[in-house]
C-alpha positions as CSV (number, residue, x, y, z in Angstrom):
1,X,118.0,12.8,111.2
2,X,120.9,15.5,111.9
3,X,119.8,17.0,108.8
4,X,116.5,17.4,109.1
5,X,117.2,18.2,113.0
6,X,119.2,21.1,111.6
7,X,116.5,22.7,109.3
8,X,113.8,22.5,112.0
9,X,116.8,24.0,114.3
10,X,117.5,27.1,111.9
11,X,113.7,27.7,111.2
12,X,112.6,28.2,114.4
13,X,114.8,31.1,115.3
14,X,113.3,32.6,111.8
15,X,109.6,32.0,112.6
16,X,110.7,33.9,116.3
17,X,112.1,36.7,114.7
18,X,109.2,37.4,112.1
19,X,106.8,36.9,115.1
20,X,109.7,39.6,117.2
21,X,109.3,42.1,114.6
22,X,105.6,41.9,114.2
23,X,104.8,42.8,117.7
24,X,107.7,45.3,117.8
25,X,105.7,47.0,114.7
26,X,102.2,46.7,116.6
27,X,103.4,48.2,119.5
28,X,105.4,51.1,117.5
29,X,102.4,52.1,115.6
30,X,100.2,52.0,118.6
31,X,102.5,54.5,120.4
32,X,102.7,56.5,117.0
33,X,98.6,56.4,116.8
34,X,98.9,58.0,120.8
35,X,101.6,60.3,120.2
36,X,99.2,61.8,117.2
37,X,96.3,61.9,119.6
38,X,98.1,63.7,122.0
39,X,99.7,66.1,119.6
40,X,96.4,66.9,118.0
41,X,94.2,67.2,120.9
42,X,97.5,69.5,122.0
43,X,97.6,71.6,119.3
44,X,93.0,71.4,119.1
45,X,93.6,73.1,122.5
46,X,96.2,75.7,121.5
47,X,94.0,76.7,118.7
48,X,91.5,77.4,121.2
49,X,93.2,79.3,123.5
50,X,94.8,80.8,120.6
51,X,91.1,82.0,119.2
52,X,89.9,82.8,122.5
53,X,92.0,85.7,122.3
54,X,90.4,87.6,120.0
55,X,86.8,88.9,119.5
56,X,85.7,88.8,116.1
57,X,83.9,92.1,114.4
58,X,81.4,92.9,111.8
59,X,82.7,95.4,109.8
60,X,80.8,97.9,108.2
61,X,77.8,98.8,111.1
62,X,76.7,102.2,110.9
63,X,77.0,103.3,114.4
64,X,76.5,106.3,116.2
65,X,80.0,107.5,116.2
66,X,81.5,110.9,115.4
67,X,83.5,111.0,112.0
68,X,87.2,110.9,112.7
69,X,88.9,113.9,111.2
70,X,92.2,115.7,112.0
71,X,90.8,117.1,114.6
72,X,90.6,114.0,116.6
73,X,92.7,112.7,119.8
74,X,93.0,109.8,121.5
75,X,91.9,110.3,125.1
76,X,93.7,107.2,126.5
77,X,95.2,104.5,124.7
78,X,94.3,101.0,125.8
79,X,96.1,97.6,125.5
80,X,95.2,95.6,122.4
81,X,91.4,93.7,122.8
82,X,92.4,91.6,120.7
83,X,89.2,92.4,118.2
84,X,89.8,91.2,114.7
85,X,87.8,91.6,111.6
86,X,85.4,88.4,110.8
87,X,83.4,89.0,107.1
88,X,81.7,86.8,105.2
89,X,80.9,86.8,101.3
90,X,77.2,85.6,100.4
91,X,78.9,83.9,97.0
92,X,81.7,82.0,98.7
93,X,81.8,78.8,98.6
94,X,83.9,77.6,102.0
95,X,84.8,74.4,100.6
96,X,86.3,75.8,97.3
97,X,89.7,78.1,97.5
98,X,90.4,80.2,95.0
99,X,93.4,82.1,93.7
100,X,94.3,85.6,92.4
101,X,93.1,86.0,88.7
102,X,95.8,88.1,87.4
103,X,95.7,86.7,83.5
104,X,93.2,84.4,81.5
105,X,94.7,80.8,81.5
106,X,95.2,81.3,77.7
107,X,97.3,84.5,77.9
108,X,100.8,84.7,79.4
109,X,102.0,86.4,82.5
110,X,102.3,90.3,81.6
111,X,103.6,91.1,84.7
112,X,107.1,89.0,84.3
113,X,109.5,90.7,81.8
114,X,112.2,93.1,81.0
115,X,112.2,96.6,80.7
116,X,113.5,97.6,77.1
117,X,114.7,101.4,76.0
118,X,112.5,102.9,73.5
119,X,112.7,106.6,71.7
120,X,110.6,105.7,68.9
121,X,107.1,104.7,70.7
122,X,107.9,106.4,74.4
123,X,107.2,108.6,76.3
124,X,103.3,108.3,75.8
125,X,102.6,111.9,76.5
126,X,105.0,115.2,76.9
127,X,104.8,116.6,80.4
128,X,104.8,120.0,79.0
129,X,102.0,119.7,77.3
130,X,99.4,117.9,80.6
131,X,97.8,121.2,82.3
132,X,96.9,118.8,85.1
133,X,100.5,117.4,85.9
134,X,101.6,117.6,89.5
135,X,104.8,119.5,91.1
136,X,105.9,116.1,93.2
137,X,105.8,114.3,89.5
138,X,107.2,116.7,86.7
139,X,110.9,115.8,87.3
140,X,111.8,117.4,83.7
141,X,110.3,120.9,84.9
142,X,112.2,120.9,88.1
143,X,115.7,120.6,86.3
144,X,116.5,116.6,85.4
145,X,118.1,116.6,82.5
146,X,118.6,113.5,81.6
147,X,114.8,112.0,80.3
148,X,116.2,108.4,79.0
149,X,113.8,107.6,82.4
150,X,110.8,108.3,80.2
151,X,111.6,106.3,77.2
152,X,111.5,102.7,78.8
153,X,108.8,100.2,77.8
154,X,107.6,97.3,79.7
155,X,107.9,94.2,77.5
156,X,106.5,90.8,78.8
157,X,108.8,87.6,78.3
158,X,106.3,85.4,76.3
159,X,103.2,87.6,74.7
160,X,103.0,91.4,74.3
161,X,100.9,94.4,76.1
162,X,98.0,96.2,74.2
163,X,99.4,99.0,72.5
164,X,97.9,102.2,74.1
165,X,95.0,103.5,72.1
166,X,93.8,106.8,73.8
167,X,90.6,106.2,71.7
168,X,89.8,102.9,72.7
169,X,90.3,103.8,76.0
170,X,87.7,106.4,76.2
171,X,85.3,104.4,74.2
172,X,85.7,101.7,77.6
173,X,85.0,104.7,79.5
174,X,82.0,106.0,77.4
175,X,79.2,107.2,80.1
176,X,81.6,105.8,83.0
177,X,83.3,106.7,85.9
178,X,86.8,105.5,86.3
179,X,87.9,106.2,90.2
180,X,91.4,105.7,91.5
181,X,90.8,105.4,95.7
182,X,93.9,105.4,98.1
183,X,97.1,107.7,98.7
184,X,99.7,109.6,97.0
185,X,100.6,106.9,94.5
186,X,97.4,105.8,93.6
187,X,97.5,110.0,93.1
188,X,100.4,109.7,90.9
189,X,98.6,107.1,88.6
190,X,95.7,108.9,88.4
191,X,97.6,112.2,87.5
192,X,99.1,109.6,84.8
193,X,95.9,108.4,83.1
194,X,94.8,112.1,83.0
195,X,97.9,113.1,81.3
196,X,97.5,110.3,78.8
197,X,93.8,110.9,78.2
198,X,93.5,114.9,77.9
199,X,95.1,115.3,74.7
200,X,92.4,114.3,72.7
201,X,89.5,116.0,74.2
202,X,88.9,119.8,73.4
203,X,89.9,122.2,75.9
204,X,86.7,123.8,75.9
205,X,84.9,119.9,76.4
206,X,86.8,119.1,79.5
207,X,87.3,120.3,83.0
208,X,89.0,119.5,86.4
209,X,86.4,120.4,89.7
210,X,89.2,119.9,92.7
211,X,87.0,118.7,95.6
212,X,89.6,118.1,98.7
213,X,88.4,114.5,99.0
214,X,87.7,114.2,95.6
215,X,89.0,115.4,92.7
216,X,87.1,114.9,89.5
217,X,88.3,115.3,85.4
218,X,85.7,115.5,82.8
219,X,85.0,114.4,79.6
220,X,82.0,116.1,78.1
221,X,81.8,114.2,74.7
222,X,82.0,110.8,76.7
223,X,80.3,111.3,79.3
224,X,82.8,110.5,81.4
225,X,85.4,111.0,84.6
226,X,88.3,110.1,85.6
227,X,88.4,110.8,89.6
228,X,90.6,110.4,92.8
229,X,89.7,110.2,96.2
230,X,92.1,110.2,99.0
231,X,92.0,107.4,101.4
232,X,95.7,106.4,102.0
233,X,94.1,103.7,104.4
234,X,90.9,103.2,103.1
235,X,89.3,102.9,106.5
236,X,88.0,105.9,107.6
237,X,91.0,107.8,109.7
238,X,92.4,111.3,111.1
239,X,94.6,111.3,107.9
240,X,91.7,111.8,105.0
241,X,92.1,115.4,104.8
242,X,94.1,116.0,101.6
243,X,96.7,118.4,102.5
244,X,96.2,118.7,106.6
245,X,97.7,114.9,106.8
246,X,101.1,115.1,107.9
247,X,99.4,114.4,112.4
248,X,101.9,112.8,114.4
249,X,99.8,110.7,115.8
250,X,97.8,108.8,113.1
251,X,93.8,107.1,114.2
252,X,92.1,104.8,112.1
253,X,88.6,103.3,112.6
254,X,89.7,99.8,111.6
255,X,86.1,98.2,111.1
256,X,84.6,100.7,108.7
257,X,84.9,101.7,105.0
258,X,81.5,103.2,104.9
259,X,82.6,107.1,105.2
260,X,85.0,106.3,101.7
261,X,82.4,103.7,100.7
262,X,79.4,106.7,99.9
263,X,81.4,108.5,97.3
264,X,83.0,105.2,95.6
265,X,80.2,103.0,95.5
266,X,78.5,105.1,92.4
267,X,81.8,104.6,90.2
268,X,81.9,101.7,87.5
269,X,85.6,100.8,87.4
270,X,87.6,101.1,90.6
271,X,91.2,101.0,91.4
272,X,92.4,100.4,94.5
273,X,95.7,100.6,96.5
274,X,97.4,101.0,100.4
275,X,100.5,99.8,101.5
276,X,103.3,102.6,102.5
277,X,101.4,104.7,104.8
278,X,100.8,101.7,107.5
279,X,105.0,101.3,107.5
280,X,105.4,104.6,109.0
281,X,104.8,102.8,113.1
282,X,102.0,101.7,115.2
283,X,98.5,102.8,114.7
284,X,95.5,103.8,116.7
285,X,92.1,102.1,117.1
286,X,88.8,103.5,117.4
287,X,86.4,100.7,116.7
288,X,83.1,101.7,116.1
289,X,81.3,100.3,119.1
290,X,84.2,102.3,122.1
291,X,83.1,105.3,123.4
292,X,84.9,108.9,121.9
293,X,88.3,109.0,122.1
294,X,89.4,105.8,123.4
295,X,92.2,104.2,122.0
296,X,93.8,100.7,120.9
297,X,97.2,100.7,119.1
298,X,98.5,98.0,117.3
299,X,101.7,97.8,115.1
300,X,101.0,99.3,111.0
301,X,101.0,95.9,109.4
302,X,98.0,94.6,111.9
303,X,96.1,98.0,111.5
304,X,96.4,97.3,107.5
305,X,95.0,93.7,108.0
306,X,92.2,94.8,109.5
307,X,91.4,97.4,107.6
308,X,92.1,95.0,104.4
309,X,89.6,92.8,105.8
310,X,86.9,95.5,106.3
311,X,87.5,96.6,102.7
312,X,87.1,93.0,101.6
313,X,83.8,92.8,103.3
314,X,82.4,95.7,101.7
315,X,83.9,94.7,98.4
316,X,82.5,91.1,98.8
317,X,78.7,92.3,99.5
318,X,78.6,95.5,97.6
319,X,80.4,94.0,93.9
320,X,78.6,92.2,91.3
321,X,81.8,91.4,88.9
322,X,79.2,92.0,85.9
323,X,78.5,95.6,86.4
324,X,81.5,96.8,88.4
325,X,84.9,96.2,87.4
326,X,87.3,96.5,90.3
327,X,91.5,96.8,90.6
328,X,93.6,96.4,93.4
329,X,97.4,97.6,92.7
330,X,100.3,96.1,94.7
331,X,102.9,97.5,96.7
332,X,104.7,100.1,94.9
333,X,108.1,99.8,95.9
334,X,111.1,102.2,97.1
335,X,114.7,102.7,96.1
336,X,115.8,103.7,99.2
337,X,119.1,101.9,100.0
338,X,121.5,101.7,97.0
339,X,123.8,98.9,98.8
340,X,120.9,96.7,97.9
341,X,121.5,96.4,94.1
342,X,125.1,98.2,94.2
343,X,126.5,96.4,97.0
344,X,128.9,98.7,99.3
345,X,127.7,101.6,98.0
346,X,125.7,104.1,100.7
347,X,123.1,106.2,98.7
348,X,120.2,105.7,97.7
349,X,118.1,106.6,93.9
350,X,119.5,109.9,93.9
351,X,121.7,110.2,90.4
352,X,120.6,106.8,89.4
353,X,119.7,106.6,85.2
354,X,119.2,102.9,85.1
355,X,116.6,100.0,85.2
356,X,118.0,96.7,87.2
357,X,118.8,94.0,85.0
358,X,119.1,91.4,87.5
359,X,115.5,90.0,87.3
360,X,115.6,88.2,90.8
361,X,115.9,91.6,92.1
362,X,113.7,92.2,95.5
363,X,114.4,95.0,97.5
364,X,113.5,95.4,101.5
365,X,111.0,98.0,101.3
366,X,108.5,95.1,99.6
367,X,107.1,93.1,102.1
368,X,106.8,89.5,101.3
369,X,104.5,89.0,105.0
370,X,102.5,92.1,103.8
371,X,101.9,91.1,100.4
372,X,101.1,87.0,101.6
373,X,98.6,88.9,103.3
374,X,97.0,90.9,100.9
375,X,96.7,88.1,98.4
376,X,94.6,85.9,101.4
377,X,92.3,88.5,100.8
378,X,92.2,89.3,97.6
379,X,91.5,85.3,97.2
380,X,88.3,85.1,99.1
381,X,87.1,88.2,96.3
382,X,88.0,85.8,93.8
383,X,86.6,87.2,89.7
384,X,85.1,90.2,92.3
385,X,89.0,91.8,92.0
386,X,91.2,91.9,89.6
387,X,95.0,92.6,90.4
388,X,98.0,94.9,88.7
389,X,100.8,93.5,89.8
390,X,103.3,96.6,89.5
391,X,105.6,95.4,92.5
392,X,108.5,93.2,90.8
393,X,108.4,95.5,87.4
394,X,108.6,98.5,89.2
395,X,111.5,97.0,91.9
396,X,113.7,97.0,88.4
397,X,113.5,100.9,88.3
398,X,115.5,102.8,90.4
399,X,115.8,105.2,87.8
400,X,112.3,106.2,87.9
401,X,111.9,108.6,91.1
402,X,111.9,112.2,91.2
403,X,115.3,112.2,92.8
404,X,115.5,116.3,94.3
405,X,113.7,117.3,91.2
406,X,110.1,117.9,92.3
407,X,109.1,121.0,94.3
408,X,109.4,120.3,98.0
409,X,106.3,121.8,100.1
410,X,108.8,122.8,103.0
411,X,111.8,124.9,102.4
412,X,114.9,123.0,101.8
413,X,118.2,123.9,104.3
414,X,121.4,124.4,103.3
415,X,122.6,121.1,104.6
416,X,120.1,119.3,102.8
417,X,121.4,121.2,99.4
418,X,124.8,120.5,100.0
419,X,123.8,116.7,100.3
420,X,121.2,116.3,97.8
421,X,121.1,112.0,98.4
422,X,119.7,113.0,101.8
423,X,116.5,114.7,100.5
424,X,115.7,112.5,97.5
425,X,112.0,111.1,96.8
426,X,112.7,107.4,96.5
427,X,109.3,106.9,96.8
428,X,106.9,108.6,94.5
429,X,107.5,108.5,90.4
430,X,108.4,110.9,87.5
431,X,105.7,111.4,85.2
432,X,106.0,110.4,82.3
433,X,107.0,107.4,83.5
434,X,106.7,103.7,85.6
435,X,103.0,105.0,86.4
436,X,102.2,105.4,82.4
437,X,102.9,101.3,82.3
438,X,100.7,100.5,85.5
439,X,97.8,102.3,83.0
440,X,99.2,100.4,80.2
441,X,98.9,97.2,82.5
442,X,95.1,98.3,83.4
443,X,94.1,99.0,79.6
444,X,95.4,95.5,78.9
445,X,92.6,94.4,81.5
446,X,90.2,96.1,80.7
């Protein structure tokens, strides 16, 4: 009797414990289930007061508005509506997300590698001998002697780039426009590819007709051009004129492309790029649908959203991928601050002869946020875009930059020559040079 007494003793503790737990469990979920009820009907609420905060715009309305020029003022500035850029593409499928093509699954990834020193196959072209080369690039002319900066090839970790073939590249461009669209860099590319394609076409078969929004070269046998427009923010702004840009207040018209959009919607292979001209402070807005001279402003890496977006619209109704190849290049970055790669030290690309090895290498001026951005765009284009990738290939080479030696368009004091470090163009590249490879990267894609 004791015994069995004592097993029904200890047993039912056991059976009140399991039944203990059980509720304890009920109840806990219960509270959980509320908890997430009342954090998701919280955060249902902030997203709509969040979204009530903006208006959403359809970019790209012709509208009865006066073409911004450099000419233009803001009569008042305004605080921020709030207006964002809303487009839709007629081929996306909302349920699908897509990334950034940048190779074909069975190639490998050009754009991670090593630069490695070549005198045998580089440079591609002599500066001497390119009729067309620009002052701000021809770092040999203005007195840097040493050109190892020219003789460095791009070489990818796991596959190899196409070898450049001036030939098959105007046999691509046979009865063609190529088109380079966006600021001084995009300028310095395109100055490139020229450089690289002139050589072998007659002198009395090609031609340059400067047009101060658009500059065109000519291939007569091909039937063909190689052009560059300047839109450093490819929205229509106060800053298109070529030369009569430098304005101290700068006004973009954040919801239309359509001004640019009439001289680069004939061309059959576009390249795109924007990026350094919205880090230079806040921006002002003149949307389309506000009266003559009133004003928004909103910080540069908003403005370049918006104006991304309204790009992306045009690009997504405008492109069939089958007749219209387009490019967008990434942030080309700057060698500004030398304590970034040569810690302690205070200068900046000035003397430097070169590449980075260290491949992790990411320097300040490339904006992770800005670029995150850019590719959220670029994804809803999906095959419509295709993307060079020049940022992390071109972060390796301080070396590259015309330094002091490129002609300076204002006169130079004698403070500024006594510290030459304080005038040097970390920004824009020697030709021959990085830009030659960007090409070399857009042969390989064509």
């Amino acid at each position: 009797m004791s015994q069995k007494w004592i097993r029904k003793k200890t047993r039912l503790p056991l059976a009140a414990l399991l039944i203990v737990l059980l509720a304890t469990f009920v109840i806990l979920y219960n509270e959980r289930s509320i908890i997430e009820q009342i954090h998701h009907h919280t955060d249902h609420e902030q997203n709509l007061i969040e979204a009530s905060r903006f208006t959403y715009v359809k970019p790209n309305v012709h509208a009865n508005t006066e073409v911004l020029d450099r000419f233009s003022r803001c009569n008042a500035t305004n605080e921020y509506s709030g207006k964002k850029i809303e487009w839709v593409d007629p081929n996306e499928d909302p349920g699908q997300e897509s990334d950034i093509v940048v190779v074909k699954e069975e190639e490998c990834d050009v754009f991670s590698g090593k630069w490695v020193f070549d005198n045998s196959s580089y440079p591609l072209h002599k500066e001497s001998e390119c009729p067309y080369m620009s002052d701000q690039l021809a770092c040999q002319k203005h007195g840097r002697l040493d050109l190892d900066y020219q003789y460095w090839r791009w070489q990818p970790h796991a596959c190899n780039l196409k070898r450049w073939n001036v030939r098959q590249v105007w046999e691509k461009l046979r009865g063609k426009r190529l088109m380079f669209v966006g600021d001084s860099l995009n300028r310095g590319q395109w100055i490139s590819m020229v450089c690289l394609l002139q050589s072998v076409i007659p002198r009395d078969k090609q031609s340059m007709s400067p047009n101060a929004h658009l500059t065109v070269f000519r291939a007569e046998d091909y039937n063909a051009t190689v052009e560059f427009m300047w839109a450093p923010l490819l929205v229509e702004s106060n800053s298109d004129d070529p030369v009569n840009h430098r304005l101290d207040q700068r006004i973009i018209r954040p919801d239309s492309v359509l001004k640019h959009a009439s001289k680069w919607q004939h061309a059959d292979i576009l390249i795109f790029n924007t990026y350094l001209w919205w880090r230079q402070g806040p921006v002002k807005l003149q949307w389309s649908s506000e009266e003559k001279g009133s004003c928004e402003e909103v910080k540069g890496g908003e403005g370049m959203e918006m104006a991304m977006n309204a790009w992306g619209e045009w690009i997504a109704n405008n492109v069939d991928p089958k007749t219209k190849r387009v490019f967008f290049v990434t942030m080309s970055p700057t060698h500004q601050r030398s304590r970034e790669w040569n810690p302690g030290s205070e200068g900046n690309c000035y003397g430097e002869k070169k590449p980075i090895e260290e491949e992790s290498y990411w320097g300040s001026a490339s904006d992770i946020p800005t670029m995150r951005m850019v590719k959220r765009v670029l994804n809803r284009l999906g095959p419509k875009v295709s993307v060079i990738n020049i940022t992390q290939l071109s972060e390796y080479r301080k070396d590259g930059h015309p330094s002091v030696y490129r002609k300076f368009w204002e006169p130079l004091t004698q403070d500024r020559l006594d510290k030459p470090e304080l005038y040097s163009d970390c920004i824009h590249w020697c030709v021959p040079g990085v830009p030659d490879v960007w090409n070399q990267l857009l042969f390989h894609f064509l």
